[in-house]
N, CA, C and O atoms as CSV, one atom per row, in Angstrom:
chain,resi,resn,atom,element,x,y,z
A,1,UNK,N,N,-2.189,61.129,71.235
A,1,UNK,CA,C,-1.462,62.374,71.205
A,1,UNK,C,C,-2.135,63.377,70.267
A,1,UNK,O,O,-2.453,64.533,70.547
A,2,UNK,N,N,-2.313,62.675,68.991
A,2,UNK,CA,C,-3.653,63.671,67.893
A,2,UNK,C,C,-4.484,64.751,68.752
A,2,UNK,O,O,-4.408,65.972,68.890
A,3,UNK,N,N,-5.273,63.782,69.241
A,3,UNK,CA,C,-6.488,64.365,70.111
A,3,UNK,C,C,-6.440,65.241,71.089
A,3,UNK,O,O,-7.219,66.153,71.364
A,4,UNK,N,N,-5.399,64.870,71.630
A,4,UNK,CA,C,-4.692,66.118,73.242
A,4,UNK,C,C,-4.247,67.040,72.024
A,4,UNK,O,O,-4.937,68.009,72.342
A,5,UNK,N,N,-3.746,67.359,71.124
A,5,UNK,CA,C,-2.927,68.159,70.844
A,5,UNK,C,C,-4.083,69.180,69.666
A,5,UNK,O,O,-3.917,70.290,69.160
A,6,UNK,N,N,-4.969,68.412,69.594
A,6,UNK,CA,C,-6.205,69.110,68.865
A,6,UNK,C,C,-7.016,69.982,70.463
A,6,UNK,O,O,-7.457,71.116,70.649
A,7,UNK,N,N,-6.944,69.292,70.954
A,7,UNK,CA,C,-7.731,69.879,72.142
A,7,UNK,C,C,-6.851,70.897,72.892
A,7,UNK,O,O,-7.462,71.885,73.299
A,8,UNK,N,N,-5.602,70.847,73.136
A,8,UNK,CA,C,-4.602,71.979,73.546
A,8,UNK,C,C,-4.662,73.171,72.231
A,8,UNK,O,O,-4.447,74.324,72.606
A,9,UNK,N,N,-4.922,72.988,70.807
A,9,UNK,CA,C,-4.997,73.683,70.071
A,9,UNK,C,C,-6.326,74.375,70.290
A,9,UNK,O,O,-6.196,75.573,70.541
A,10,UNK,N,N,-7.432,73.978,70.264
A,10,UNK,CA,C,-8.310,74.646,70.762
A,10,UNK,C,C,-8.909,75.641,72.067
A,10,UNK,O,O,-9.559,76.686,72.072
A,11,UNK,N,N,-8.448,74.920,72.962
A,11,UNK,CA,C,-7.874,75.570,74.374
A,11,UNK,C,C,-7.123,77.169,74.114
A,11,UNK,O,O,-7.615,78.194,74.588
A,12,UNK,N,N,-6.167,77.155,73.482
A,12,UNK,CA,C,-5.239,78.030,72.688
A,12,UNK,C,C,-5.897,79.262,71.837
A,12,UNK,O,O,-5.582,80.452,71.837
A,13,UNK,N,N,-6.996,78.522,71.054
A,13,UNK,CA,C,-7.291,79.537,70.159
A,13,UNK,C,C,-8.900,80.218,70.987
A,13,UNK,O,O,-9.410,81.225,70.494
A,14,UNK,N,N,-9.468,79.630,72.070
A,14,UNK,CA,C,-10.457,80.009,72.674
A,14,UNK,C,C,-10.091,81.504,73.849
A,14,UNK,O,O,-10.768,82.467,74.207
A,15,UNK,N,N,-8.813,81.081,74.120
A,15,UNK,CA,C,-7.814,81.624,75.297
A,15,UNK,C,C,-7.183,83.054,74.331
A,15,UNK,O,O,-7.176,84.057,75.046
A,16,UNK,N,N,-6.762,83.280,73.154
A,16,UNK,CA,C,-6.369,84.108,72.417
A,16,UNK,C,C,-7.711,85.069,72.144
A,16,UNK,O,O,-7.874,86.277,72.311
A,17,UNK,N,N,-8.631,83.983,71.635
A,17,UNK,CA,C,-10.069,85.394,71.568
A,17,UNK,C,C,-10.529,85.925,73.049
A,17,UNK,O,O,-10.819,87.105,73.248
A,18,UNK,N,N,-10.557,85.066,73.911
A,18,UNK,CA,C,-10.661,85.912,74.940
A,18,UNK,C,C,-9.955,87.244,75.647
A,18,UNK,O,O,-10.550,88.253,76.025
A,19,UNK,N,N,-8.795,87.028,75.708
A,19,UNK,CA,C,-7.900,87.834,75.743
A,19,UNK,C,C,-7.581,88.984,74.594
A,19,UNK,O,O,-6.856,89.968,74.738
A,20,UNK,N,N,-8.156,88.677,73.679
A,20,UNK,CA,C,-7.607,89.790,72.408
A,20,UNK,C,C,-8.410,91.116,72.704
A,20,UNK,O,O,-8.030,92.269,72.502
A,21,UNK,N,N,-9.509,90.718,73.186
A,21,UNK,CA,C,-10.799,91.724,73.545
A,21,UNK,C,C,-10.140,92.705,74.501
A,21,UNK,O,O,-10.360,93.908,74.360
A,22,UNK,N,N,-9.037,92.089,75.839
A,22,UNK,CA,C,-8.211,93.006,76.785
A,22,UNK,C,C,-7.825,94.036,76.504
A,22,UNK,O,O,-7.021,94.080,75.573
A,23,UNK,N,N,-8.097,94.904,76.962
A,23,UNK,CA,C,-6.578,96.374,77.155
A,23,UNK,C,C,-4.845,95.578,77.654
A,23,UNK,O,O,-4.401,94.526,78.115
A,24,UNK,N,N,-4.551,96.421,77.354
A,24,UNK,CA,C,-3.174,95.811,77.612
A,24,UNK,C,C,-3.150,96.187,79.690
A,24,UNK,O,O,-2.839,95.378,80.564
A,25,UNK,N,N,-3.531,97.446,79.848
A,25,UNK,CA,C,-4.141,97.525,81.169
A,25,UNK,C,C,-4.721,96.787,82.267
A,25,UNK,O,O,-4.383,96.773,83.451
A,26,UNK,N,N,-5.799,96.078,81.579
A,26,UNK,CA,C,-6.549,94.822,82.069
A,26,UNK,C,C,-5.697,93.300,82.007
A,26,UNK,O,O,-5.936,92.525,82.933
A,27,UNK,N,N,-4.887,92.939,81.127
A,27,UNK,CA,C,-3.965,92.394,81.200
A,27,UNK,C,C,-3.150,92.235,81.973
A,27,UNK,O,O,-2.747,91.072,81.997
A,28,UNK,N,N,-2.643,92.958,82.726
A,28,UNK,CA,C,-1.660,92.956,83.238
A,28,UNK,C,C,-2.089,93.984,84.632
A,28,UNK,O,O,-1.173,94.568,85.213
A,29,UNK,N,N,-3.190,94.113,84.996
A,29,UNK,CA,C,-4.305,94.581,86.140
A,29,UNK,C,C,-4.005,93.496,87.452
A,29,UNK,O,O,-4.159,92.282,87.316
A,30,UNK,N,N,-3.615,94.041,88.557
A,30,UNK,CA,C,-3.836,93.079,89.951
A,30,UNK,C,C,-5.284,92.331,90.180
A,30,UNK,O,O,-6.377,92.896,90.192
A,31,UNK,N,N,-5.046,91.003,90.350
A,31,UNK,CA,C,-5.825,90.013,89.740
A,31,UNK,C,C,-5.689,89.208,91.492
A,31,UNK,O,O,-4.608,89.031,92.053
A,32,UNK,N,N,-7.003,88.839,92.065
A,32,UNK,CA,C,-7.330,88.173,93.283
A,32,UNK,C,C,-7.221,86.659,92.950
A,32,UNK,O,O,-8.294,86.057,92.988
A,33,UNK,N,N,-5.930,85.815,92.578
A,33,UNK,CA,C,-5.353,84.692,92.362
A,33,UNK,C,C,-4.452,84.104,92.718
A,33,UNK,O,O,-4.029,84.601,93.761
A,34,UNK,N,N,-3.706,82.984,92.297
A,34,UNK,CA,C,-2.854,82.410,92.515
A,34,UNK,C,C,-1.241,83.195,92.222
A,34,UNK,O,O,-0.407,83.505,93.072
A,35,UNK,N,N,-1.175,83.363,90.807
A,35,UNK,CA,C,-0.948,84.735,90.286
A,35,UNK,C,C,-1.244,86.153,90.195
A,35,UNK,O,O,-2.420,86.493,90.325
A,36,UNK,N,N,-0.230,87.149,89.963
A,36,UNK,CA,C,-0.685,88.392,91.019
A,36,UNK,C,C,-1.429,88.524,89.348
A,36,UNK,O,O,-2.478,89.108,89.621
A,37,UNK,N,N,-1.437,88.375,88.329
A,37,UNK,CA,C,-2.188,89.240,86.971
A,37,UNK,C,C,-2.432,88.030,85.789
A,37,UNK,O,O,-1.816,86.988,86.012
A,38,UNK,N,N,-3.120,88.060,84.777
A,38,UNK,CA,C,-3.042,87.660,83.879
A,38,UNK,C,C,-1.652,87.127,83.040
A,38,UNK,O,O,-1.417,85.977,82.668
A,39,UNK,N,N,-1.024,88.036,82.910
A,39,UNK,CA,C,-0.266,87.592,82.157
A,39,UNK,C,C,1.013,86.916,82.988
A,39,UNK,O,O,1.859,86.360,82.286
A,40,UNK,N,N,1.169,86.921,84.097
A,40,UNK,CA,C,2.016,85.965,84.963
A,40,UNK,C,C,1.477,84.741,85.159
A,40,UNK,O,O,2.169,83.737,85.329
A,41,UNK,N,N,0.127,84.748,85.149
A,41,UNK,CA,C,-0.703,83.335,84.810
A,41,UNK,C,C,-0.402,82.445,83.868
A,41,UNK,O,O,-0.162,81.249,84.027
A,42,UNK,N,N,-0.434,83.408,82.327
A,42,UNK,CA,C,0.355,82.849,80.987
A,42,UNK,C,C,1.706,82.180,81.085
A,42,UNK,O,O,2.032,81.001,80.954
A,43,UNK,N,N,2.423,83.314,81.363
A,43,UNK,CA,C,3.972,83.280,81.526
A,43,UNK,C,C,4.340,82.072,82.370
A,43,UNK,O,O,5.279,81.362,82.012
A,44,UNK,N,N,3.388,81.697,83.894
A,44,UNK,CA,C,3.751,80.236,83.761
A,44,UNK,C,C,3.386,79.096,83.634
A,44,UNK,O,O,4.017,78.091,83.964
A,45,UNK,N,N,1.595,79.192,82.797
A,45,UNK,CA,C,1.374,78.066,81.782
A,45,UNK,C,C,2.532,78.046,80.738
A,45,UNK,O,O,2.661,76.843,80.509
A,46,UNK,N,N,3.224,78.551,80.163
A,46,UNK,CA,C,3.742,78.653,79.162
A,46,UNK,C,C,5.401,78.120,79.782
A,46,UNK,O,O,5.955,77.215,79.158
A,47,UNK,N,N,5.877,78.532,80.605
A,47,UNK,CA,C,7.045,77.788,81.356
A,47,UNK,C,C,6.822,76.200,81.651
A,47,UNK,O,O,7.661,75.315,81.482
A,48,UNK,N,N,5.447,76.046,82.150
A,48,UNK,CA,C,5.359,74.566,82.369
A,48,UNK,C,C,5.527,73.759,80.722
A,48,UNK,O,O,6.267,72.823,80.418
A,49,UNK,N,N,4.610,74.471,79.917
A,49,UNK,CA,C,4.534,73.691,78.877
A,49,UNK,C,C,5.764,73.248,78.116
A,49,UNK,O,O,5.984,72.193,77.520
A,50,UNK,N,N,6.538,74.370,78.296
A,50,UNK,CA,C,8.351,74.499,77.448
A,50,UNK,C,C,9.010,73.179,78.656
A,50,UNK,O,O,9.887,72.412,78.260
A,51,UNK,N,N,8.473,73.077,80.056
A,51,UNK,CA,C,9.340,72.460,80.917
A,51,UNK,C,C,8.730,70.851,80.351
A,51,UNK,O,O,9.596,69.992,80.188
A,52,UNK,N,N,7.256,70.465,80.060
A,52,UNK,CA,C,6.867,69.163,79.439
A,52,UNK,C,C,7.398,68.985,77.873
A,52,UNK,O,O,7.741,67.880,77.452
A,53,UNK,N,N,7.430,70.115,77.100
A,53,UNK,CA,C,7.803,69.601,75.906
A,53,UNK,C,C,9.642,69.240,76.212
A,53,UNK,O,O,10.068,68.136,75.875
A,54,UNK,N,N,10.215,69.863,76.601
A,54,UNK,CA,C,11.509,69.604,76.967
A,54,UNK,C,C,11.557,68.324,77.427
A,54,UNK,O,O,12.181,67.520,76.734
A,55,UNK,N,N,10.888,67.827,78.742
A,55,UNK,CA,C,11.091,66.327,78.863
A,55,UNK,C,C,10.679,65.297,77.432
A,55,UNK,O,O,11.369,64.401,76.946
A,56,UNK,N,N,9.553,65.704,77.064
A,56,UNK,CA,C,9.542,65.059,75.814
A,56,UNK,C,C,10.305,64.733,74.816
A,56,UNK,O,O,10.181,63.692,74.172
A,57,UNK,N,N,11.144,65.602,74.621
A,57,UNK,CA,C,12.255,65.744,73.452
A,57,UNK,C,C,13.587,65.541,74.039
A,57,UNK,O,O,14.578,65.636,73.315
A,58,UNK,N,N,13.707,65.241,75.428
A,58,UNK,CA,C,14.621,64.501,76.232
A,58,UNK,C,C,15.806,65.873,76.608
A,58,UNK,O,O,16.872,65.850,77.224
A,59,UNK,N,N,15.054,67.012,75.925
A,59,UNK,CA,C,16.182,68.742,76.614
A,59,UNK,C,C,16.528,68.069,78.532
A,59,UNK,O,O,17.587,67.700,79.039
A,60,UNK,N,N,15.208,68.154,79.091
A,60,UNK,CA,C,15.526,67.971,80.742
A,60,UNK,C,C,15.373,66.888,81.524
A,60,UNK,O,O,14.400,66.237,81.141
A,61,UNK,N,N,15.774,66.534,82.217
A,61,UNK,CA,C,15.086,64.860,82.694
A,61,UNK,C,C,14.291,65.526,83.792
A,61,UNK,O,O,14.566,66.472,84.531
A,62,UNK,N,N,12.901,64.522,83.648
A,62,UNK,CA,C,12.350,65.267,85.013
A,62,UNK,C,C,12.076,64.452,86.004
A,62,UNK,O,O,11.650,63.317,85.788
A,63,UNK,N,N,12.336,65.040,87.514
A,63,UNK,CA,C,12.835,64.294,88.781
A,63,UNK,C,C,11.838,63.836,89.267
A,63,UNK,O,O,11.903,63.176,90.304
């Protein structure tokens, strides 16, 4: 768990400098993906992650 969680930390802080460089424009710019932009990309890495730490800490059971 150390190691994933060093490596999700890094992931994190590689993903923040990249993005810091953005306009808020470019951010949030129509994007040829899965997601229509960047930051809806985030928004649901960041839902999944709240939805795994939740099973973890026993908030949701997952089906």
């Amino acid at each position: 768990m150390r190691i994933q969680a060093r490596a999700n930390r890094l992931v994190h802080r590689r993903l923040h400098a990249a993005l810091a460089a953005l306009t808020r424009d470019d951010y949030h710019a129509a994007r040829t993906s899965f997601f229509r932009s960047l930051a809806a990309t985030l928004n649901h890495s960041l839902a999944v992650d709240d939805y795994y730490l939740g099973s973890l800490y026993g908030d949701i059971a997952l089906a």
